[in-house]
Backbone as ProteinMPNN parsed JSONL, in Angstrom:
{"seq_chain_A": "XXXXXXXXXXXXXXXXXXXXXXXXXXXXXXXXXXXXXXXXXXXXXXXXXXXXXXXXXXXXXXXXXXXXXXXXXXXXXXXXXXXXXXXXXXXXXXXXXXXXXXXXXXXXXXXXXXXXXXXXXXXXXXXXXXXXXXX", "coords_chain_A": {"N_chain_A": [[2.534, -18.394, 7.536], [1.959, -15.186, 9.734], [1.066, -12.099, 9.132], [1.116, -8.57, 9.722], [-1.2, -6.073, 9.505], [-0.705, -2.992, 8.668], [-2.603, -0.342, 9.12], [-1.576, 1.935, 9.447], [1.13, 2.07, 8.834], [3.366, 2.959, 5.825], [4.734, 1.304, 4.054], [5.719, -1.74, 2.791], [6.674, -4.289, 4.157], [9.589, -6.393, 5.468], [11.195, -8.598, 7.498], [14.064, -9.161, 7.94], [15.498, -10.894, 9.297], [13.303, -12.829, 9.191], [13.324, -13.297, 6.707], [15.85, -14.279, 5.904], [15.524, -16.616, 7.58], [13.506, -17.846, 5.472], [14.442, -18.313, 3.332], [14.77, -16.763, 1.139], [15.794, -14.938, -1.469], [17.756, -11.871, -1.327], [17.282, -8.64, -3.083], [19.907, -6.393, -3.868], [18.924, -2.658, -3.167], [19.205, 0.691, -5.248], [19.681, 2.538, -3.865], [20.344, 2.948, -1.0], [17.243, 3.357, 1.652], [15.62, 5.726, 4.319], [14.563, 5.097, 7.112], [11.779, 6.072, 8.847], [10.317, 6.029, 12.93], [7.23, 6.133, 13.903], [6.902, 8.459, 15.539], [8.233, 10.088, 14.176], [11.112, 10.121, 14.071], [14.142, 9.108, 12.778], [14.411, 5.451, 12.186], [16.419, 3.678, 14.265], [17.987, 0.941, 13.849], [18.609, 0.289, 10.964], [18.992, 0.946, 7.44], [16.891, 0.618, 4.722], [17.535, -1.546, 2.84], [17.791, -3.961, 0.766], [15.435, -5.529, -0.951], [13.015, -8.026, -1.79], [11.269, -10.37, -3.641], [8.258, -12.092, -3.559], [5.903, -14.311, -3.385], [2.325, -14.123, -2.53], [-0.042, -16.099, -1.334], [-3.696, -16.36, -0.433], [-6.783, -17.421, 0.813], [-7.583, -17.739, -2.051], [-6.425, -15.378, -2.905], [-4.229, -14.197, -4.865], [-1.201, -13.004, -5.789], [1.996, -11.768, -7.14], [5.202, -9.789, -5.541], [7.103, -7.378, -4.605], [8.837, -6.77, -1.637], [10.256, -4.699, 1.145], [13.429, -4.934, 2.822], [13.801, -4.9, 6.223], [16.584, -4.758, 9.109], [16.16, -5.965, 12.481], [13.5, -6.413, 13.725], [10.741, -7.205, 14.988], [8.548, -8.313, 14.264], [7.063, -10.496, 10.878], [6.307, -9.989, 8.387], [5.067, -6.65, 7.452], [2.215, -5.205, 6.081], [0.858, -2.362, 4.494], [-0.819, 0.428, 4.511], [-1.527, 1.206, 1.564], [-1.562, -0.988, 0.17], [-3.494, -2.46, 1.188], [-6.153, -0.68, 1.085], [-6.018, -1.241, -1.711], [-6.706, -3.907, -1.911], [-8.485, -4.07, -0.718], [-9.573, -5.639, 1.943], [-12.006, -7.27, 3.923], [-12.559, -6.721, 7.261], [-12.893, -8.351, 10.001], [-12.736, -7.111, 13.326], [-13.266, -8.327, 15.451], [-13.628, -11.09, 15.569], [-10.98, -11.668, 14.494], [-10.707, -12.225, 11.837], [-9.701, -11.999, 8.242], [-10.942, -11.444, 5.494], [-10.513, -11.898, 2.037], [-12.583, -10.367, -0.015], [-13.35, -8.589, -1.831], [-11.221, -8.034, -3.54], [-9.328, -6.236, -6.527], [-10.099, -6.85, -10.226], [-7.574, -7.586, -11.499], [-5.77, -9.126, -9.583], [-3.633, -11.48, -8.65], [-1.731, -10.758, -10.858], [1.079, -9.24, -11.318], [1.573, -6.37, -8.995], [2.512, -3.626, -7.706], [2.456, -0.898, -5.163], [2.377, 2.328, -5.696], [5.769, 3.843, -5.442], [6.846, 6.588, -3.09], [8.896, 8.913, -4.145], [11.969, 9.151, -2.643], [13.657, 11.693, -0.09], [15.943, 12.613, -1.537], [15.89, 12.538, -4.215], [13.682, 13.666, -4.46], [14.766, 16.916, -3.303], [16.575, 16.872, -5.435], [14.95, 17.508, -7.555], [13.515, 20.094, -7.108], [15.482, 22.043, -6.652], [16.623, 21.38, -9.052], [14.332, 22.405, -10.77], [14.466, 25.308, -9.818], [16.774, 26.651, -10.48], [16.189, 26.888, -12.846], [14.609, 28.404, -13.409], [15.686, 30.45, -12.921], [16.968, 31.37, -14.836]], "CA_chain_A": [[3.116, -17.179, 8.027], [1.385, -14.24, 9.446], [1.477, -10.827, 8.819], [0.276, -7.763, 10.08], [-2.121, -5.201, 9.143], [-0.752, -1.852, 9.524], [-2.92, 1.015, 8.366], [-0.585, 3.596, 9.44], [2.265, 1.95, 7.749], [3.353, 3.495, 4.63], [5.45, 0.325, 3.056], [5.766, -3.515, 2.576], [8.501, -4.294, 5.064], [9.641, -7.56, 5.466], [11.894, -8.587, 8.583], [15.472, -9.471, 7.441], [15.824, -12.232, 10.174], [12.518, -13.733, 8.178], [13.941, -13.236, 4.662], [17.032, -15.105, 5.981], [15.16, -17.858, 7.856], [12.916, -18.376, 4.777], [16.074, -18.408, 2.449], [14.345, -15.432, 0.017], [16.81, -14.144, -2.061], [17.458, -10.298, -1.214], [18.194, -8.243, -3.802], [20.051, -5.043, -3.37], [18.001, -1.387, -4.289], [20.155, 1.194, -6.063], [19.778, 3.853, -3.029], [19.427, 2.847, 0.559], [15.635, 4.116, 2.374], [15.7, 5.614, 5.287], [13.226, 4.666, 7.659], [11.102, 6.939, 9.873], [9.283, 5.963, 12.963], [5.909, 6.612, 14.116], [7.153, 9.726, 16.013], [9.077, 10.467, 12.831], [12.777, 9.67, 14.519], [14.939, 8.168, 12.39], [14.487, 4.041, 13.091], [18.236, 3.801, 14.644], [17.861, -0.291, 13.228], [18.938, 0.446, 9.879], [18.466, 1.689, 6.454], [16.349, -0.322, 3.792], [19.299, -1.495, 1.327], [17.501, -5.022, 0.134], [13.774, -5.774, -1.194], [12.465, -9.48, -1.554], [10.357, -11.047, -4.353], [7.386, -13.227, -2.946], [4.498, -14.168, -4.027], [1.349, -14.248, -1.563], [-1.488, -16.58, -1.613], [-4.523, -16.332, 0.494], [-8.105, -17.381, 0.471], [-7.996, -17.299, -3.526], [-6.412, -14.03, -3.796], [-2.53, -14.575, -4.982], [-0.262, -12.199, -6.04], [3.465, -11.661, -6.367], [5.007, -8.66, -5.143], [8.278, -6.855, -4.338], [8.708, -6.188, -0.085], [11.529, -3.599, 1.51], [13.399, -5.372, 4.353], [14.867, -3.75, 7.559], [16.718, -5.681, 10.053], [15.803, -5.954, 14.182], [12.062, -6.595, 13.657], [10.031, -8.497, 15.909], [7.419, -9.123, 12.916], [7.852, -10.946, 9.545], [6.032, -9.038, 7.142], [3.906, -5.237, 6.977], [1.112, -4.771, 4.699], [0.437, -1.252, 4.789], [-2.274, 1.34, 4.088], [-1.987, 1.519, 0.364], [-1.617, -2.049, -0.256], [-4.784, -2.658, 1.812], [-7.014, 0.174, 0.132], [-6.049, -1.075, -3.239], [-7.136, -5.036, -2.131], [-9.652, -3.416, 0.107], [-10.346, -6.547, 2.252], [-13.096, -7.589, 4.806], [-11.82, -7.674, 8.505], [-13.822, -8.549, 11.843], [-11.71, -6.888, 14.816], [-13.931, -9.386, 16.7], [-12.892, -12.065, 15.359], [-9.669, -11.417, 14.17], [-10.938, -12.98, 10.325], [-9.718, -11.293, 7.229], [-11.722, -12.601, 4.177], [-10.352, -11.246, 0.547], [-13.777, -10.607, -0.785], [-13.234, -7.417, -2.729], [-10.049, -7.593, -4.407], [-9.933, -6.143, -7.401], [-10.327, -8.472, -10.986], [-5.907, -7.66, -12.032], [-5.303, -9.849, -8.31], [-3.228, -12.475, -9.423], [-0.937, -10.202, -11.658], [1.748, -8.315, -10.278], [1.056, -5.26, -8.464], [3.571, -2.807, -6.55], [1.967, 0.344, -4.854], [3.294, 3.511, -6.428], [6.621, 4.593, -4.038], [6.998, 7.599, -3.061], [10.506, 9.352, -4.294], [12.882, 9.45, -1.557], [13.65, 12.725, -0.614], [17.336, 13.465, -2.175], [15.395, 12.727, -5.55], [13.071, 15.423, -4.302], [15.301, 17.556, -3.004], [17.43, 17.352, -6.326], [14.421, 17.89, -8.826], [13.521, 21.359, -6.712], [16.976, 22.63, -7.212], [16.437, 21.983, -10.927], [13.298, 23.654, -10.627], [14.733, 26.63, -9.669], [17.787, 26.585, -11.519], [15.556, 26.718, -14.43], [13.949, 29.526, -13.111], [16.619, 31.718, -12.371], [17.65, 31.248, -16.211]], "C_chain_A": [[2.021, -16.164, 8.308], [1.777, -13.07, 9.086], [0.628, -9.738, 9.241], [-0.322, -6.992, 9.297], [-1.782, -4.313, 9.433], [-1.627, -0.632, 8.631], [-2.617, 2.256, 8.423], [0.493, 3.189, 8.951], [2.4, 2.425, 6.125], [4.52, 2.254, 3.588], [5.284, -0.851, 3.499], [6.62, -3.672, 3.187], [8.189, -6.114, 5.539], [10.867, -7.722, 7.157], [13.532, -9.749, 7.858], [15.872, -10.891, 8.338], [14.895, -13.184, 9.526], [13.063, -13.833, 7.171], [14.617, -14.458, 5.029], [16.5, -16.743, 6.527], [14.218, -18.38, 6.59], [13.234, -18.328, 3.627], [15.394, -17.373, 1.217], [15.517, -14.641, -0.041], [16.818, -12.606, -2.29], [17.99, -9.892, -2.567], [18.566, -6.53, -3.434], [19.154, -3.765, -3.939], [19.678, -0.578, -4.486], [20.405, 2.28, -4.674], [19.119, 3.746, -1.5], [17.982, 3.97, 0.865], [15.677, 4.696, 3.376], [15.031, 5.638, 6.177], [12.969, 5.545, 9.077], [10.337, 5.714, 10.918], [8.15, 6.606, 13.231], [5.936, 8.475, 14.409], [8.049, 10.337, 15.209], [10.624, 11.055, 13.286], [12.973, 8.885, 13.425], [15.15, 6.349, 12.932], [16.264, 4.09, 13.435], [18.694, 1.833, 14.086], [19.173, -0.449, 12.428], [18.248, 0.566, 8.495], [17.624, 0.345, 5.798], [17.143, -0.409, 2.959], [18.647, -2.667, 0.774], [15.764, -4.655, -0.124], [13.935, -7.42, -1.743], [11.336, -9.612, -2.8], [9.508, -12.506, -3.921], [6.094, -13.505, -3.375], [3.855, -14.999, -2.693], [-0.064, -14.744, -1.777], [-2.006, -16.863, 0.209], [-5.833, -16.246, 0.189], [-8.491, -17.186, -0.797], [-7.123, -16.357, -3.832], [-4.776, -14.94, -4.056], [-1.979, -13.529, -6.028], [1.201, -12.001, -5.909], [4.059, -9.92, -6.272], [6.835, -8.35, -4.671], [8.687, -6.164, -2.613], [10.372, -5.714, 0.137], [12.15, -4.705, 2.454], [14.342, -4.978, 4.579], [15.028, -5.175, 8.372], [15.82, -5.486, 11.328], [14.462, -5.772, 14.41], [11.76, -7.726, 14.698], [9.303, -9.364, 15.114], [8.108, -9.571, 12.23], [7.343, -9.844, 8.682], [4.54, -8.195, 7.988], [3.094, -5.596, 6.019], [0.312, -3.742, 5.12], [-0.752, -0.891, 3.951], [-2.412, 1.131, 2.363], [-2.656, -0.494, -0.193], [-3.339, -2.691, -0.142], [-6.28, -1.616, 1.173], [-6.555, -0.433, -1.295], [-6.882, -2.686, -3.479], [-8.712, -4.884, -1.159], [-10.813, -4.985, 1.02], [-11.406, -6.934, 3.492], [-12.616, -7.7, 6.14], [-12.633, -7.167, 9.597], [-12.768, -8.13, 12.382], [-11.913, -7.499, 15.573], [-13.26, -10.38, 16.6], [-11.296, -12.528, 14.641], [-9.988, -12.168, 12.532], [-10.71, -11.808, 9.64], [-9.94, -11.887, 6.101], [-11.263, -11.165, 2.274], [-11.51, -11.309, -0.625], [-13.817, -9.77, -1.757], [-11.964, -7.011, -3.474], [-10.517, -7.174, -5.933], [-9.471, -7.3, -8.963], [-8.538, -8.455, -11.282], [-5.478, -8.286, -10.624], [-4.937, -10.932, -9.278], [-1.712, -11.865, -10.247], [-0.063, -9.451, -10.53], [1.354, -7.224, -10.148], [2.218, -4.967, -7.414], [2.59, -1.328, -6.317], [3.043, 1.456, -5.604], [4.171, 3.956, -4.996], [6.883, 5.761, -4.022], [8.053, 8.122, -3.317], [10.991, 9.531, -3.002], [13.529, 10.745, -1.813], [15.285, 13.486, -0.712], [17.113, 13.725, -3.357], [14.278, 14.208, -5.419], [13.496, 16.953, -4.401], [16.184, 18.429, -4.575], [16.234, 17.968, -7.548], [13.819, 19.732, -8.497], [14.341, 22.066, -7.495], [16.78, 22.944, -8.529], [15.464, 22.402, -11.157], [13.691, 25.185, -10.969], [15.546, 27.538, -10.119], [17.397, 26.987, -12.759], [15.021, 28.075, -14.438], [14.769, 30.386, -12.799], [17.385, 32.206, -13.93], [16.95, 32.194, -16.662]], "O_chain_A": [[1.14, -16.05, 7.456], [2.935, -12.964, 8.68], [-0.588, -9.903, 9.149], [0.006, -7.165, 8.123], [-2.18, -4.046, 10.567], [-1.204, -0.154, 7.58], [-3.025, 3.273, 7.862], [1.095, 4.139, 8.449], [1.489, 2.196, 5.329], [4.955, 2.575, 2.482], [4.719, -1.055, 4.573], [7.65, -3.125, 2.793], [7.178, -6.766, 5.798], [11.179, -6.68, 7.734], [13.606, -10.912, 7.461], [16.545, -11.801, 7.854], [15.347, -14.29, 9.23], [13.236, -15.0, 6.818], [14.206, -15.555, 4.649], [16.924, -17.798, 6.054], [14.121, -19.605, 6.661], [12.359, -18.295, 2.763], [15.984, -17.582, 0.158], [16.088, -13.956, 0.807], [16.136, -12.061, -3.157], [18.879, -10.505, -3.158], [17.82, -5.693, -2.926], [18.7, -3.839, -5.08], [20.792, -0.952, -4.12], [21.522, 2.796, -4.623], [18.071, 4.149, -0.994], [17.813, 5.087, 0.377], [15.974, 3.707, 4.046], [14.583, 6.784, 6.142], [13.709, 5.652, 10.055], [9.839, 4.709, 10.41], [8.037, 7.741, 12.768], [5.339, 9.388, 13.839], [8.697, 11.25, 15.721], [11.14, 12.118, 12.941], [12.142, 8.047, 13.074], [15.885, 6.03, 13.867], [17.109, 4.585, 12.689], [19.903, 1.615, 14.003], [20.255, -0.943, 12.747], [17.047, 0.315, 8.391], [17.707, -0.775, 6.303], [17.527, 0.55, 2.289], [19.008, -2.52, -0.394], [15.091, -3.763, 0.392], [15.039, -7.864, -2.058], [10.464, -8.744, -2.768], [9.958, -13.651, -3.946], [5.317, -12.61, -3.707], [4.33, -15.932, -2.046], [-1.009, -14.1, -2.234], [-1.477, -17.207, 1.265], [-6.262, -15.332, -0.515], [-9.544, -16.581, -0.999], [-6.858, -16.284, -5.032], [-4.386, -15.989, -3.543], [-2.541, -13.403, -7.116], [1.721, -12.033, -4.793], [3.468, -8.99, -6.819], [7.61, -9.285, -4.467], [8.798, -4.939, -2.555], [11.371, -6.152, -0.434], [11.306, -5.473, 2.916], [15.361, -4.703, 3.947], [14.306, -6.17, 8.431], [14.77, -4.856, 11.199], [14.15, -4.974, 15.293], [12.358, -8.742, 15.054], [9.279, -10.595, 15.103], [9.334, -9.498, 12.304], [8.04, -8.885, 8.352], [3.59, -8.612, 8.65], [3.444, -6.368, 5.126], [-0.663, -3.875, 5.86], [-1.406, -1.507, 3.11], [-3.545, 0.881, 1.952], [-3.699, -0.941, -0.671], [-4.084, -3.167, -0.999], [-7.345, -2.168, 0.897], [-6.988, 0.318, -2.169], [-7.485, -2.966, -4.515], [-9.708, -5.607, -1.114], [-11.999, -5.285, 0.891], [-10.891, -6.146, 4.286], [-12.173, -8.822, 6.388], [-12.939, -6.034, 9.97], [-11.716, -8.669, 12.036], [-11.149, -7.59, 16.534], [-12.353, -10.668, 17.381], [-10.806, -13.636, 14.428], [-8.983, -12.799, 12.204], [-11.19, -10.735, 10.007], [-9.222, -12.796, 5.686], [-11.695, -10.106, 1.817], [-11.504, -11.937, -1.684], [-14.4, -10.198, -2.753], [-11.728, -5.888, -3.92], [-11.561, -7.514, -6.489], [-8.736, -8.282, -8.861], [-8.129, -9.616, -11.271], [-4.391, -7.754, -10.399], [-5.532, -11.278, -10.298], [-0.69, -12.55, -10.193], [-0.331, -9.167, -9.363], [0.695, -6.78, -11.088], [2.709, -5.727, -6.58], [2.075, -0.775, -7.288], [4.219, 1.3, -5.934], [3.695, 4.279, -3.908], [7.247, 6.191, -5.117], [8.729, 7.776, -2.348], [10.268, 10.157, -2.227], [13.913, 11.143, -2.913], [15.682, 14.519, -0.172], [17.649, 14.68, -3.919], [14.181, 15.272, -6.031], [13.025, 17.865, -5.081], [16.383, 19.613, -4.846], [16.611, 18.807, -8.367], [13.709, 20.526, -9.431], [14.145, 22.571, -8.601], [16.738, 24.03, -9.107], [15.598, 23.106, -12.158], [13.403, 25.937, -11.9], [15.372, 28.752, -10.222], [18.164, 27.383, -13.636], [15.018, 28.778, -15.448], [14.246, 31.335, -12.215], [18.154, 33.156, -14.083], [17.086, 32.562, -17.828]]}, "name": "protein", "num_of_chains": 1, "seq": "XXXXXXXXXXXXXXXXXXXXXXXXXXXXXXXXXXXXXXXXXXXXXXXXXXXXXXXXXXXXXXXXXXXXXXXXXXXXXXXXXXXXXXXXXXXXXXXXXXXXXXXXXXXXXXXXXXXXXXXXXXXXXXXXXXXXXXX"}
């Protein structure tokens, strides 16, 4: 399988038509995602309501890992900016080679990037912020 490289992506996204062709058992999240794109529109697709448990071997490195998935993708799987700064790996644009020379020594173990709160959890811890503050 490949997978892309996005370094302006901000999550692990998996393609729901892949999940299904490569029988990976979705499991539901507690609070649909809702997915921006580039031009920070609302994807009109659909929300992120499942994530995927997979584990990824390559060139030595192997890891298992927890990915989002949205339907009406062309791709199978993202591997965004954080993921990529945290395995920080080697890649020719020439030659299109990506060599996992610098992972760091916990590769192998699980690893999830820290997610960012979605923002109704934001929204609500403000509120009680202020709430608190008005006391």
């Amino acid at each position: 399988m490949e997978a892309l490289l996005d370094s302006g992506a901000t999550g692990l996204v998996m393609s729901l038509e892949f999940a299904k062709r490569q029988d990976f058992k979705l499991k539901k999240i507690e609070r649909p995602i809702y997915v921006r794109n580039m031009d920070g529109s609302f994807n009109k697709e659909r929300l992120i309501e499942h994530t995927v448990e997979v584990s990824i071997y390559y060139q030595g490195h192997r890891e298992k890992i927890e990915i989002n998935v949205i339907g009406g993708q062309k791709w199978s799987v993202i591997l965004e900016m954080p993921w990529l700064a945290h395995h920080n790996p080697e890649i020719d644009w020439k030659t299109e080679k990506v060599r996992m020379t610098r992972c760091p020594e916990e590769c192998g173990k699980q690893w999830r990037p820290k997610q960012r709160k979605p923002g109704w959890q934001k929204q609500k811890e403000k509120e009680a912020r202020e709430e608190v503050r008005r006391k």
